[in-house]
C-alpha positions as CSV (number, residue, x, y, z in Angstrom):
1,X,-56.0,-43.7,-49.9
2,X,-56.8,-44.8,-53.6
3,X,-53.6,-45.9,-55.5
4,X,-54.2,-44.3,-58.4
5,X,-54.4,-40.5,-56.1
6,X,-51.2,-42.1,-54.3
7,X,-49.6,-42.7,-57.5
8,X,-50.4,-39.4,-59.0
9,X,-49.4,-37.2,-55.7
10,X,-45.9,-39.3,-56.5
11,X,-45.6,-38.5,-59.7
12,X,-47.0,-34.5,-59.2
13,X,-49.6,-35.5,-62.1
14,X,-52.2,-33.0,-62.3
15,X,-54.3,-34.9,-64.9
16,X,-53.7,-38.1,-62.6
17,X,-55.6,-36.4,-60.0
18,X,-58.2,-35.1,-61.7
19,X,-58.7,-38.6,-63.0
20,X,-59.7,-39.9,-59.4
21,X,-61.5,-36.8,-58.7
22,X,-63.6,-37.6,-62.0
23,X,-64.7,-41.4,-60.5
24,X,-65.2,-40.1,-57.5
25,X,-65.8,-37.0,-56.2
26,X,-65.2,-37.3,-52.4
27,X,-62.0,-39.0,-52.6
28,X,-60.1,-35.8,-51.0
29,X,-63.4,-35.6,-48.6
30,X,-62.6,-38.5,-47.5
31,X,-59.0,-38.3,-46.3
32,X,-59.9,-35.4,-45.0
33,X,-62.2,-37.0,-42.3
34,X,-59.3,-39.1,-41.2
35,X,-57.7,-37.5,-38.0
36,X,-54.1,-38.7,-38.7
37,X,-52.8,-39.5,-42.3
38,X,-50.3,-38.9,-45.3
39,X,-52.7,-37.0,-47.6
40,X,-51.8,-36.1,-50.9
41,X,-50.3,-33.1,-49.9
42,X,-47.7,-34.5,-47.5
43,X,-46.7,-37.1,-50.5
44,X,-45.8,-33.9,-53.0
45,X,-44.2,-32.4,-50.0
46,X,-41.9,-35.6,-49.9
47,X,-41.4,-35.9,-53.3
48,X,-41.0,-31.8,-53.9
49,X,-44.0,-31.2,-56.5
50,X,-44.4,-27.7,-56.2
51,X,-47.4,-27.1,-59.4
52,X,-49.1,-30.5,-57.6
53,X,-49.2,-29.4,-53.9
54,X,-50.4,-26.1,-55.4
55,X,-53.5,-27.5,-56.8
56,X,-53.8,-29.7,-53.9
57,X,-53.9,-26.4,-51.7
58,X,-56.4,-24.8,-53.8
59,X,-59.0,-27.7,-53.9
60,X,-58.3,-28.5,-50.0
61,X,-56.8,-25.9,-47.6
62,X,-57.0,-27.6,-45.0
63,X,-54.8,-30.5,-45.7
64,X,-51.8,-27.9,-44.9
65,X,-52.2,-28.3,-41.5
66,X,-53.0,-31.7,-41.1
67,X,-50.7,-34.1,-39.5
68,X,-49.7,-37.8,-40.2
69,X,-49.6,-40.9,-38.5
70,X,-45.9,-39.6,-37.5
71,X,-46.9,-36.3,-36.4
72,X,-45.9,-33.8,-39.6
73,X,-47.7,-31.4,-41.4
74,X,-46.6,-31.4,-44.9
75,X,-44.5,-28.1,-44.3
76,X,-42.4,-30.9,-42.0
77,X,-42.1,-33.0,-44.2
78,X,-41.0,-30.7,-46.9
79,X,-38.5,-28.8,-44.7
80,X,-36.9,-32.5,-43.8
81,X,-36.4,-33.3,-47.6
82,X,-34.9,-29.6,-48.1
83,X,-37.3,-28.9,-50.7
84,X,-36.5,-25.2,-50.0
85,X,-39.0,-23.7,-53.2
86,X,-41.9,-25.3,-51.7
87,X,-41.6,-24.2,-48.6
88,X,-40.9,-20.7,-49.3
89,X,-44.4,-21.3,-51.1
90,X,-46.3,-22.6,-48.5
91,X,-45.6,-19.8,-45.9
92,X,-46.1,-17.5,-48.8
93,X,-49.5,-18.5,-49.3
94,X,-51.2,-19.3,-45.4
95,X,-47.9,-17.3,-43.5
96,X,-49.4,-18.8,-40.6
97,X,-48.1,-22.2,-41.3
98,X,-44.5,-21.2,-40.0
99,X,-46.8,-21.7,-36.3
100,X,-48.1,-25.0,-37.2
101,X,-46.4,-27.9,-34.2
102,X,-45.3,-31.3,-35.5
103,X,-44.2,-33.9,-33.5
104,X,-43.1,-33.0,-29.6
105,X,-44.5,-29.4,-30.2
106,X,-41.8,-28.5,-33.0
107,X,-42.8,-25.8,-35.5
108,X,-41.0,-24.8,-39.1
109,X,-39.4,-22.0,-36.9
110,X,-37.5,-24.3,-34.3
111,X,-36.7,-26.3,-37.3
112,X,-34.7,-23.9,-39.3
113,X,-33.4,-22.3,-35.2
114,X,-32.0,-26.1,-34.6
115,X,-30.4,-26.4,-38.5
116,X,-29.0,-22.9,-39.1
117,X,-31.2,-21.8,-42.2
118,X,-30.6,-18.7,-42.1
119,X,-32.2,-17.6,-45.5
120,X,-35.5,-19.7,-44.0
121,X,-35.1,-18.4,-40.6
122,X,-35.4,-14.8,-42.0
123,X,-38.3,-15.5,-44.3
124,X,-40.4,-17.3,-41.3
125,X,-39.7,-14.1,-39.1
126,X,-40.4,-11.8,-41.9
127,X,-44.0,-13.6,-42.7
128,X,-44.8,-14.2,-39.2
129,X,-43.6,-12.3,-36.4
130,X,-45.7,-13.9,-33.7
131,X,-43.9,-17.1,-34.7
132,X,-41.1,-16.3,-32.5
133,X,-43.6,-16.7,-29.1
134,X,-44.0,-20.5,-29.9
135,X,-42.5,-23.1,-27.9
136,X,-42.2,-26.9,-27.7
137,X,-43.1,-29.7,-25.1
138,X,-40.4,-29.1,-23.5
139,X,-41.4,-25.5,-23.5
140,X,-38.4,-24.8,-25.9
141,X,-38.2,-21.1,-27.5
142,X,-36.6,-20.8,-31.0
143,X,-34.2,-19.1,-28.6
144,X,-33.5,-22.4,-26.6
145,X,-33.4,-24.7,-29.7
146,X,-30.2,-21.9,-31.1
147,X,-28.0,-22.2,-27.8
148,X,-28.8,-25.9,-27.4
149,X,-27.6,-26.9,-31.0
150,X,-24.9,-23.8,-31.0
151,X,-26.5,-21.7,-34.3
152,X,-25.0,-18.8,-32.5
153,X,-25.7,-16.8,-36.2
154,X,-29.3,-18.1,-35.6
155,X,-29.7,-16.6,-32.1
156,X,-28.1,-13.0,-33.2
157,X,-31.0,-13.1,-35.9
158,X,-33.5,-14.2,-33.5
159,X,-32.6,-11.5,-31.0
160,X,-32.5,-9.0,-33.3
161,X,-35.9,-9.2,-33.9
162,X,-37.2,-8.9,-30.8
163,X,-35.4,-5.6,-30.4
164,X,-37.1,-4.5,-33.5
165,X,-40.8,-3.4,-31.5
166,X,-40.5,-1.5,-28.3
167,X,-44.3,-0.6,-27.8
168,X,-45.7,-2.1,-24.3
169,X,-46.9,-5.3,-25.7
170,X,-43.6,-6.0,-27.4
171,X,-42.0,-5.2,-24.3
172,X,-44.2,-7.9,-22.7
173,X,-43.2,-10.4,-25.2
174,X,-39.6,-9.7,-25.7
175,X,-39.1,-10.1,-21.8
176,X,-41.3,-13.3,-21.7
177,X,-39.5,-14.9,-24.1
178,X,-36.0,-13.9,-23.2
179,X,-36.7,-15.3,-19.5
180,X,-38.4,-18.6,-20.4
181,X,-37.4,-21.4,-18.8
182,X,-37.8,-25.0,-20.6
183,X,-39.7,-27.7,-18.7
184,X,-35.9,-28.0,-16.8
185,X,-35.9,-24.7,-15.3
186,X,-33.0,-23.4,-17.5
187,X,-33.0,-20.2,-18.8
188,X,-30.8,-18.6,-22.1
189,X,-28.3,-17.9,-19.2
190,X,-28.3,-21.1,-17.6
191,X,-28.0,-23.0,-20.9
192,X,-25.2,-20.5,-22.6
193,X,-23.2,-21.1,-19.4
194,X,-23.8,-24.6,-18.8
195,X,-22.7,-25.0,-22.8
196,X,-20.1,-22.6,-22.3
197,X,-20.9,-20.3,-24.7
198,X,-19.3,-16.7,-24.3
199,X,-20.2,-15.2,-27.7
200,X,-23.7,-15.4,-26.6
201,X,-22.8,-13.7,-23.5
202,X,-21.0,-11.2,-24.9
203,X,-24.0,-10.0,-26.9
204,X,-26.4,-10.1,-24.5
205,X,-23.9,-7.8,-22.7
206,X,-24.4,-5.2,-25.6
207,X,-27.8,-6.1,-25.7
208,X,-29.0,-5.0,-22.1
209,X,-26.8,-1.6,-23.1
210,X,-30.0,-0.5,-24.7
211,X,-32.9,-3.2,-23.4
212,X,-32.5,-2.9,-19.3
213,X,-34.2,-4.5,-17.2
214,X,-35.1,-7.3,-19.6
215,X,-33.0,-10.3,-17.8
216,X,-33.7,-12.1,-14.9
217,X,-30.6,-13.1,-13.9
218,X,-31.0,-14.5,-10.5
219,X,-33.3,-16.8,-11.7
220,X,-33.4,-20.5,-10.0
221,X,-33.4,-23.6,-12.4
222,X,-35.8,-26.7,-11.0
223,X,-32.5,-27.8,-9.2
224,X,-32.5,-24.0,-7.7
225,X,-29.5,-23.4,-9.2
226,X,-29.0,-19.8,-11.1
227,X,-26.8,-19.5,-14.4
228,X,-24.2,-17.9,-11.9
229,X,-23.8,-21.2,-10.0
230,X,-23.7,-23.2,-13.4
231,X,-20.8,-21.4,-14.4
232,X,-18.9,-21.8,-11.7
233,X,-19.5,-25.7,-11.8
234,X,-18.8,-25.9,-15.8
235,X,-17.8,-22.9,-18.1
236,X,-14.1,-21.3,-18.4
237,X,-13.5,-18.0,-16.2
238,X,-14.5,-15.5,-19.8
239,X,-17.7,-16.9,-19.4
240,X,-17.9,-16.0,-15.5
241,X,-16.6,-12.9,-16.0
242,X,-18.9,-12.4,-18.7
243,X,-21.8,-13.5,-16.4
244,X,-20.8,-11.4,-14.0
245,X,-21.0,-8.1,-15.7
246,X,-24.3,-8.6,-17.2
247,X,-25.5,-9.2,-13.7
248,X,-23.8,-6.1,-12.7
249,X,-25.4,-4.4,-15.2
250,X,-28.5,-5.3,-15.0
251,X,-28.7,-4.7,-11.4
252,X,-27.3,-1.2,-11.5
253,X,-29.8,-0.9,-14.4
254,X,-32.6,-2.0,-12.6
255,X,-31.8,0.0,-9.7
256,X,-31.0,2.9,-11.3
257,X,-27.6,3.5,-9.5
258,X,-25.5,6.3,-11.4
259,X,-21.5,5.7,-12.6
260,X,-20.1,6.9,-9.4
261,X,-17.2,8.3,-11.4
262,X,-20.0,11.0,-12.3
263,X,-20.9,14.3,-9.9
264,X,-24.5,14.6,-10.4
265,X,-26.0,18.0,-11.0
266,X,-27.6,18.7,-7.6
267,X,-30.9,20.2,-8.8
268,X,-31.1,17.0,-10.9
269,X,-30.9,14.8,-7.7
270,X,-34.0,12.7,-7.2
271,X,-35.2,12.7,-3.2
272,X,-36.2,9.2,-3.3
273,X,-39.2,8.8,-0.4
274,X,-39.7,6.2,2.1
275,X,-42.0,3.2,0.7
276,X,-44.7,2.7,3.7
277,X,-43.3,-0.6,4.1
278,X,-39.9,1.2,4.8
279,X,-42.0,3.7,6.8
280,X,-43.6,1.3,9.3
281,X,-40.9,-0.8,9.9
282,X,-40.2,-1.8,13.7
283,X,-36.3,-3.3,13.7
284,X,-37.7,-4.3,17.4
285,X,-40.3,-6.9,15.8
286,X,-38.9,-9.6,14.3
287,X,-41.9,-10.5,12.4
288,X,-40.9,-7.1,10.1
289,X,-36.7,-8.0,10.7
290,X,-37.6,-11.6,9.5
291,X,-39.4,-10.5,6.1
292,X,-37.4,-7.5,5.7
293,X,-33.9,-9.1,5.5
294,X,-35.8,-12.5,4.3
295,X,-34.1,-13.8,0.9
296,X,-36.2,-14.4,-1.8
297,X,-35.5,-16.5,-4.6
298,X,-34.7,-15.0,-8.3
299,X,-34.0,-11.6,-6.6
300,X,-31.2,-11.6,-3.7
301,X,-27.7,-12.6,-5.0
302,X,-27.3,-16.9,-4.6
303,X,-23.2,-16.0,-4.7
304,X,-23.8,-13.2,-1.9
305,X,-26.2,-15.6,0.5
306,X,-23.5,-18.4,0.1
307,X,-20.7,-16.3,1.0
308,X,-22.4,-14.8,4.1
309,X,-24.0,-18.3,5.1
310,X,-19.8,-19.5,5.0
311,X,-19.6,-16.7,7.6
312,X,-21.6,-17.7,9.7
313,X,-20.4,-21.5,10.0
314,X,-17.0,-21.0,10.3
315,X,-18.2,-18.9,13.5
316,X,-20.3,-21.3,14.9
317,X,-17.4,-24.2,13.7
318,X,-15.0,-21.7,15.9
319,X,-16.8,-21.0,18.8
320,X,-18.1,-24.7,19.7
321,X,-14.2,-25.8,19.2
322,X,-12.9,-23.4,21.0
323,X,-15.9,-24.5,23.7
324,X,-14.6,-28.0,23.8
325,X,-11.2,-27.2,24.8
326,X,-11.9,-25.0,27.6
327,X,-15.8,-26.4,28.6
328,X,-17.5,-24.2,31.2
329,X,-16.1,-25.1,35.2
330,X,-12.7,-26.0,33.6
331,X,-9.7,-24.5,35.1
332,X,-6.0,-24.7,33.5
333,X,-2.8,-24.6,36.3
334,X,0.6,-26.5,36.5
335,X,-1.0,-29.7,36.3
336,X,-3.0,-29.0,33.2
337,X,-7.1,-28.8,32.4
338,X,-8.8,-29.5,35.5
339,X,-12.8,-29.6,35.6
340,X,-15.2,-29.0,38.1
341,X,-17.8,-30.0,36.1
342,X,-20.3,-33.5,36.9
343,X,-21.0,-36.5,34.6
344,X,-24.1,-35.3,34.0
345,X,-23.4,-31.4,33.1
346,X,-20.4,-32.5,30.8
347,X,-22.2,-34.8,29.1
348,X,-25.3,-32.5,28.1
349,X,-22.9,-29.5,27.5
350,X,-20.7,-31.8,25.1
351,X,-23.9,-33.2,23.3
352,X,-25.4,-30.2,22.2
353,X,-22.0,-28.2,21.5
354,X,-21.6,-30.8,19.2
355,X,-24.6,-31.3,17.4
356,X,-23.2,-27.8,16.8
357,X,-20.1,-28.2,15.3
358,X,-21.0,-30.7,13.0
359,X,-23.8,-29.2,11.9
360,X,-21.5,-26.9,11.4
361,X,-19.2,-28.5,9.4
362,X,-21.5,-30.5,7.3
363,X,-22.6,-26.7,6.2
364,X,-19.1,-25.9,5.2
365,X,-18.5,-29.1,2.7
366,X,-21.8,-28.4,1.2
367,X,-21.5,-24.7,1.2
368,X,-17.9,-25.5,-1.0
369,X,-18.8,-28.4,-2.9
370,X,-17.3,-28.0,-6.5
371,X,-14.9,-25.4,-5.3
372,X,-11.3,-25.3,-6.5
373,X,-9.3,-27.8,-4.2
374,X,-12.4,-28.9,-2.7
375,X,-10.9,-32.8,-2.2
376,X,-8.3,-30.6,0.5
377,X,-11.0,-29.0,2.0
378,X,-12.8,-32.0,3.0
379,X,-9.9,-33.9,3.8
380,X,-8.9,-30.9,6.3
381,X,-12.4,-30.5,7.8
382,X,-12.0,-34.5,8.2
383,X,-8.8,-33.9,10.7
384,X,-10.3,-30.8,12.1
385,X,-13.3,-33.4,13.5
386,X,-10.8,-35.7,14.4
387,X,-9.1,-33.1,16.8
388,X,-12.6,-32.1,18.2
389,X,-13.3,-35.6,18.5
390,X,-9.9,-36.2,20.4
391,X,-10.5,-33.0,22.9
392,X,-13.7,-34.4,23.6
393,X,-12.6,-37.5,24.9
394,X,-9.5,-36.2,26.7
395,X,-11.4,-33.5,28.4
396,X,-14.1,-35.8,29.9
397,X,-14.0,-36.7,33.5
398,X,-12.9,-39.4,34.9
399,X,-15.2,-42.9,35.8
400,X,-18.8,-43.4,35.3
401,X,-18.9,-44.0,31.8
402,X,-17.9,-40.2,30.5
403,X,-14.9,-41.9,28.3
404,X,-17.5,-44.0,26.9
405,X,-19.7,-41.2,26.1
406,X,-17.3,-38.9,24.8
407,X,-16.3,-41.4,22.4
408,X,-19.7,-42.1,21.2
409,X,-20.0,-38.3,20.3
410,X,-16.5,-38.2,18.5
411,X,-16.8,-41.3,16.8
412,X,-21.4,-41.5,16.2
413,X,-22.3,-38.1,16.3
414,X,-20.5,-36.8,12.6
415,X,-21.9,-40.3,10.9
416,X,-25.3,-39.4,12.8
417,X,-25.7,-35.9,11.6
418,X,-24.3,-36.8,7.8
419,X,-26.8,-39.6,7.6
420,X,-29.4,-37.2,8.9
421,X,-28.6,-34.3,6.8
422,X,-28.4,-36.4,3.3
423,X,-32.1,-37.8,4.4
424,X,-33.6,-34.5,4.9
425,X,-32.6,-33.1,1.5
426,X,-33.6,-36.3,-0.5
427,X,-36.9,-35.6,1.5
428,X,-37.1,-31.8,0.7
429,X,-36.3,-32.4,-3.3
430,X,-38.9,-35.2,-3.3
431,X,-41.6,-33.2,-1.7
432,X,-40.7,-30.4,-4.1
433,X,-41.2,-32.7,-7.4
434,X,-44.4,-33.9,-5.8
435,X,-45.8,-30.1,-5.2
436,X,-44.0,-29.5,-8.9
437,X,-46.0,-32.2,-10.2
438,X,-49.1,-31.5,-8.9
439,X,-48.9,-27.4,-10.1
440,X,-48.5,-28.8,-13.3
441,X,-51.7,-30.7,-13.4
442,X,-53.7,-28.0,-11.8
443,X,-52.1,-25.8,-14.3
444,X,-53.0,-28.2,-17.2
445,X,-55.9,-30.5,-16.1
């Protein structure tokens, strides 16, 4: 840039710049060829001359937008100084710069979202609505950027403009953005429980009073973990219990299940038909069991499968212990456990029983993991192997290497099936990131 324009764009002096316009008429041209680079816009934006980057505007419009070898616009820059007046300006003139992304993606609107300008935050909504649908890099709403830096005011005023439009576009929008997930996975929910946050949960509570249906709140984070689970893991019990009755509510919402403290009139009572999956069901074929009791991701309860899954391995846990003490062909009399049962037969019955009850086991510790007294629970589950391990061995028959054997399983088999386990989910996860990786790119060649 010529020094003279630098030093006039300094200085905010009008005559300055007409000066180096006078010698030569394409000096503004000129920068404006330049991809990246602090025009004389972005310098009165630093330096907060509002008559100067008025005149700039006027002679070239399309230095507003421009960014600088940094990655601002001079809205950015202007907004960074707290040169409030000008920016108040700026949007008043080209509204549309409220959308323009700086550096990582950030617009004005996530900048006032992450600072708390209130007054600004207002004004950006008020001159562009659309403003609100922008989102960062890290595919950050001006809802994300609130919770994250806890501008709780910010968020209120946020939300309440989304509930201002209720056609079927705004509809479209509101739920889009209220369910976005950042390039984590993590929803409002997940981060507002992750951060702890139960005044944010507490209006979203009143919120769905009057905006049902408009939550996903099963939804699965990148780690496939739902703001339910994060709460659980992190956040005080208000916030659980908070969490727990907007999932309530939604789903009763969503379902349309009536307070069932209320007799319905009966001439108002829907007959609700049989969809024509419902209708052609066979419970006989398990093709249709399988994918009608199936669980799918974001919409069957995480809390619900967990607890049912528990169920069923502190069965199978049961049943393959009780299975060791008394194995098939045993017989118990005044001389104690006596079995009729070969090398051969004991060995495979004790092998696969318990590749059963480990399995079993290993389920239970993950199944619990960051449970209250969860360091008990293991430590228990340790001893209960131990006394499987120790039935094992004392139950085996005598001579041709059974002891040996049985004290392989007791000892090898829980290391085997740990070491096992732990490879197949570091598998899994990696072949998910892969697959994750590759959508992306297809998704944004």
């Amino acid at each position: 840039m010529d020094p003279s324009l630098s030093k006039a764009s300094q200085l905010g002096s009008i005559d300055g710049l007409y000066a180096v316009i006078r010698n030569n008429p394409n000096a503004l041209s000129n920068i404006d060829q330049i991809p990246f680079v602090d025009t004389p816009l972005h310098i009165a934006a630093f330096a907060g001359h509002i008559q100067f980057a008025m005149e700039i505007m006027r002679l070239k419009p399309s230095f507003s937008t421009k960014s600088n070898q940094d990655g601002f616009a001079p809205i950015h820059i202007a907004l960074q100084k707290g040169h409030i007046q000008l920016v108040l300006w700026l949007v008043e003139k080209i509204p549309d710069l409220v959308r323009v992304q700086g550096r990582e993606g950030v617009t004005p609107l996530h900048f006032v979202a992450q600072n708390g300008n209130l007054h600004l935050l207002n004004k950006f909504l008020s001159v562009c609505p659309k403003s609100i649908e922008d989102v960062t890099i890290r595919n950050e709403t001006a809802l994300h950027v609130t919770l994250k830096n806890s501008q709780f005011e910010a968020f209120e005023i946020l939300m309440g403009k989304l509930q201002q439009d209720s056609d079927e576009e705004a509809n479209y929008w509101k739920k889009k953005i209220l369910n976005c997930k950042d390039v984590e996975g993590n929803s409002l929910l997940h981060i507002s429980a992750y951060r702890n946050q139960p005044q944010v949960l507490e209006f979203l509570v009143e919120y769905i009073k009057s905006n049902a249906g408009m939550l996903e709140v099963n939804a699965l984070n990148n780690d496939g973990i739902t703001a339910l689970d994060l709460a659980l893991q992190n956040s005080d019990a208000e916030v659980q219990r908070l969490l727990n009755q907007i999932i309530r509510a939604e789903n009763i919402l969503n379902n349309n299940i009536k307070d069932t403290t209320t007799i319905p009139n009966p001439t108002q009572i829907q007959v609700i038909k049989p969809t024509a999956e419902l209708e052609n069901f066979d419970p006989v074929d398990l093709k249709d069991s399988a994918e009608y009791f199936k669980f799918e991701y974001g919409k069957s309860s995480p809390e619900k499968a967990r607890s049912d899954l528990l169920v069923v391995a502190v069965l199978m846990a049961t049943a393959t212990y009780q299975a060791v003490l008394t194995p098939p062909g045993t017989t118990t009399d005044k001389n104690g456990v006596t079995s009729s049962l070969d090398h051969v037969t004991y060995s495979f019955f004790m092998f696969f029983n318990s590749i059963g009850f480990y399995i079993s086991l290993s389920s239970i510790m993950i199944l619990i993991n960051k449970f209250p007294l969860y360091r008990e629970f293991q430590f228990a589950l340790f001893a209960f192997s131990a006394t499987y391990g120790s039935a094992v061995v004392s139950n085996s028959p005598s001579g041709q290497g059974s002891e040996i054997f049985s004290w392989i399983i007791s000892l090898g088999m829980p290391l085997f099936i740990l070491y096992v386990g732990s490879y197949i989910r570091i598998l899994y996860k990696q072949r998910k990131k892969v697959a994750l990786a590759d959508w992306r790119r297809f998704e944004n060649p």
